[in-house]
C-alpha positions as CSV (number, residue, x, y, z in Angstrom):
1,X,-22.4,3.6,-13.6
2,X,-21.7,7.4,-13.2
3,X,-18.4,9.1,-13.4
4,X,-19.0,9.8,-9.3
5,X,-19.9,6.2,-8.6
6,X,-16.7,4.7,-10.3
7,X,-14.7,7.9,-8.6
8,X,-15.6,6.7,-5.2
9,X,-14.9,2.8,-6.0
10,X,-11.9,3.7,-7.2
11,X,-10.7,5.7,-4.5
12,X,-13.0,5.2,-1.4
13,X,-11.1,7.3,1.4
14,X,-9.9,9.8,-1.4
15,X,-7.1,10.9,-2.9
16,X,-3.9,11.1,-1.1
17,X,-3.1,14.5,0.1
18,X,0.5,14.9,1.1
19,X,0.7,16.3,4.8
20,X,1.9,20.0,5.2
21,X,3.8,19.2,8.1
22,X,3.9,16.1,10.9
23,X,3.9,15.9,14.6
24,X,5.2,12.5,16.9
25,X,1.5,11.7,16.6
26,X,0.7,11.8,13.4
27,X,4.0,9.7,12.4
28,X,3.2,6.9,15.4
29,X,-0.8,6.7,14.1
30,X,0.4,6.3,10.8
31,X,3.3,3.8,11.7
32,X,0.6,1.4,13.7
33,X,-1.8,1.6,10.3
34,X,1.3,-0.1,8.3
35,X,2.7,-2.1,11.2
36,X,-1.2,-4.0,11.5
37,X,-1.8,-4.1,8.2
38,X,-0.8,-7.5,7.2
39,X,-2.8,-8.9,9.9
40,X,-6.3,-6.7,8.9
41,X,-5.3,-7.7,5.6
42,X,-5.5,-11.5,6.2
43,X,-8.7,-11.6,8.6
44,X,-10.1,-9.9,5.3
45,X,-9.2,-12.6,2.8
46,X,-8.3,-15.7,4.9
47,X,-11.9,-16.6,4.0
48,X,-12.3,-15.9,0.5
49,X,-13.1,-18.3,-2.6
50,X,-10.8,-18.6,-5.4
51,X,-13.8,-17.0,-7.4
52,X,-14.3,-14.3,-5.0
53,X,-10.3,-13.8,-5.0
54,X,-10.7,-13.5,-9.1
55,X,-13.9,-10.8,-8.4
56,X,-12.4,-7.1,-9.7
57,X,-13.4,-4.3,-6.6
58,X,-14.8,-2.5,-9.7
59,X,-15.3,-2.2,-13.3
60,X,-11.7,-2.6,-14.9
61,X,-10.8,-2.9,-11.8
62,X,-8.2,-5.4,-10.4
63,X,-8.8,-8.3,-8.8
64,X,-8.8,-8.9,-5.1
65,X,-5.9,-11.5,-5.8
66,X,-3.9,-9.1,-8.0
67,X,-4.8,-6.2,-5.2
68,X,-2.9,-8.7,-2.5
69,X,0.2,-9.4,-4.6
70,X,0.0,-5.5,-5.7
71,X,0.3,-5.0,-1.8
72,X,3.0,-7.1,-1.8
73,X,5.0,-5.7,-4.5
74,X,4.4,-2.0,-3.7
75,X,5.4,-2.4,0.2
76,X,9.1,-4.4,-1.1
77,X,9.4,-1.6,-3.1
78,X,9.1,1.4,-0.3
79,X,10.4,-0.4,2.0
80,X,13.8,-0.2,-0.2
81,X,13.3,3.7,-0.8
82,X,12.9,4.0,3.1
83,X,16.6,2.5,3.1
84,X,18.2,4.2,0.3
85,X,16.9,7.6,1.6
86,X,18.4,7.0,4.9
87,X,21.7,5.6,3.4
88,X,22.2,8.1,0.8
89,X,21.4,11.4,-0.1
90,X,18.1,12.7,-1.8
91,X,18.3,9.6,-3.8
92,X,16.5,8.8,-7.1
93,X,14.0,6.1,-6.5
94,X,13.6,3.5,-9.3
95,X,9.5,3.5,-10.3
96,X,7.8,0.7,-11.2
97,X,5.2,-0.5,-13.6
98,X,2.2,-1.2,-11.0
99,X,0.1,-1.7,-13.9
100,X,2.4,-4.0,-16.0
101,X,3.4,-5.7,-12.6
102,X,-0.4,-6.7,-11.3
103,X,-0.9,-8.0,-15.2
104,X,1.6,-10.8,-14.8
105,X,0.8,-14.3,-13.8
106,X,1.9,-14.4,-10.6
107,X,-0.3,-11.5,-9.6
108,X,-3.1,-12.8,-11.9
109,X,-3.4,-16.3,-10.7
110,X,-0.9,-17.4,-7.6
111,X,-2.4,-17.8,-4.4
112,X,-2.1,-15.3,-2.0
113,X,-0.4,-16.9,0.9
114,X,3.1,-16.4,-0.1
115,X,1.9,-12.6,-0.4
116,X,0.2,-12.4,2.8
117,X,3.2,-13.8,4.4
118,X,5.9,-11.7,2.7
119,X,3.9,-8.5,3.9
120,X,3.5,-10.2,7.5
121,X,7.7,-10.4,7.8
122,X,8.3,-7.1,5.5
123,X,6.0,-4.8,7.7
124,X,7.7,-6.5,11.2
125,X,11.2,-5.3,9.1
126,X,9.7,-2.0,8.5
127,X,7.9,-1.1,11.4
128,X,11.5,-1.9,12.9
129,X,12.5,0.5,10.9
130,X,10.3,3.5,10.9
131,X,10.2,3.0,14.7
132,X,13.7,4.2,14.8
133,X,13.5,6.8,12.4
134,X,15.1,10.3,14.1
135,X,13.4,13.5,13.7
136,X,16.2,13.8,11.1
137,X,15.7,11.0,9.2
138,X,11.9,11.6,8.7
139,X,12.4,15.2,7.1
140,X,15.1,13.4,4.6
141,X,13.8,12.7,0.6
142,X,13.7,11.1,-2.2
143,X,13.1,12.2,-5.6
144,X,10.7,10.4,-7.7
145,X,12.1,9.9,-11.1
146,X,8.4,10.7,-13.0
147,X,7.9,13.8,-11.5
148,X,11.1,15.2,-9.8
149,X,9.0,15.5,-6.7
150,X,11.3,15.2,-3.7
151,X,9.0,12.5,-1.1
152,X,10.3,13.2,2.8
153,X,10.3,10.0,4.6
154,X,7.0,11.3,7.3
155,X,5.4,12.2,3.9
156,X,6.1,8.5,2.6
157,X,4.8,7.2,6.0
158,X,1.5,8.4,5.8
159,X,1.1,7.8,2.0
160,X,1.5,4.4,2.7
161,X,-0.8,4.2,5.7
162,X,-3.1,5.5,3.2
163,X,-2.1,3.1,0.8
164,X,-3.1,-0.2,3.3
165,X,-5.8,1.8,4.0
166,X,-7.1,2.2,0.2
167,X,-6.7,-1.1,-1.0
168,X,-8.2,-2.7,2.3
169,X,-11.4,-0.5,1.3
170,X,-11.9,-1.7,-2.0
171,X,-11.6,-5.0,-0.6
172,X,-14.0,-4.4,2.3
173,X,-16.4,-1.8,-0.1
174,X,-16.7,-5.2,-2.4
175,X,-17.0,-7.5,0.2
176,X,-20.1,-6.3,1.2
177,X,-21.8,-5.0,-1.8
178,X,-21.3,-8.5,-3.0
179,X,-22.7,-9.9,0.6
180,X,-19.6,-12.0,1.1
181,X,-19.8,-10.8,5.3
């Protein structure tokens, strides 16, 4: 497999690109993306075999089971910086080994219901949420603690619209290179 070919399964919208600026649009497209993902999300798996749940979306890839409880784990986790940043100000986020996180055993080997449900009540929570965000709020940030980057809230909306987005292709790109459809 070429270096382009494993590029564009590992990231097969793209790379994020942080948005120079946001309109009322933008932020409402992005917020319907993470409000519906859970529900995309299940009509994509509901059907899977346990083998096709332990199939990686590519070469050293994770697992569509550990990409589900990944989901799970990286949406608690924003969801939380979406609250601190509102509460506090320009607060230090606390990062998290993704990596070290999707390697556990509950990642590696639970069934995904109790993921798919914990995204289904966390993203009615958060769509609560970002729904009620003022124009305010959205331009206030968090600072990452690997890079010092200061995240504003509209940025982190439409990273992780891109985020459901992402990991829903790789589920859908092996899906039907593997004729599961």
């Amino acid at each position: 497999m070429s270096t382009q070919e494993l590029e564009d399964l590992k990231y097969p919208i793209g790379k994020f690109q942080f948005p120079t600026s946001f309109s009322k649009t933008e932020i409402e497209n992005n917020i319907h993306i993470i409000c519906h993902f859970p529900q995309v999300l299940r009509e994509t798996v509901q059907y899977l075999s346990d083998e096709q749940l332990n199939t990686p979306y590519r070469p050293d890839g994770w697992t569509v089971r550990q990409v589900v409880h990944h989901l799970a784990d990286s949406h608690m986790n924003s969801y939380i910086r979406f609250k601190w940043t509102i509460t506090e100000q320009e607060p230090t986020i606390k990062a998290y080994n993704e990596k070290a996180w999707a390697e556990l055993s509950d990642a590696k080997y639970d069934a995904i219901e109790p993921s798919l449900l914990l995204l289904t009540a966390l993203h009615l929570k958060w769509n609560n949420l970002l729904n009620n965000l003022s124009e305010e709020e959205l331009k206030k940030a968090f600072v990452h603690p690997q890079n010092g980057k200061k995240i504003k809230l509209h940025e982190n909306i439409s990273l992780y619209a891109w985020h459901c987005n992402h990991h829903l292709a790789h589920i859908l790109n092996l899906t039907e290179r593997m004729n599961w459809t």
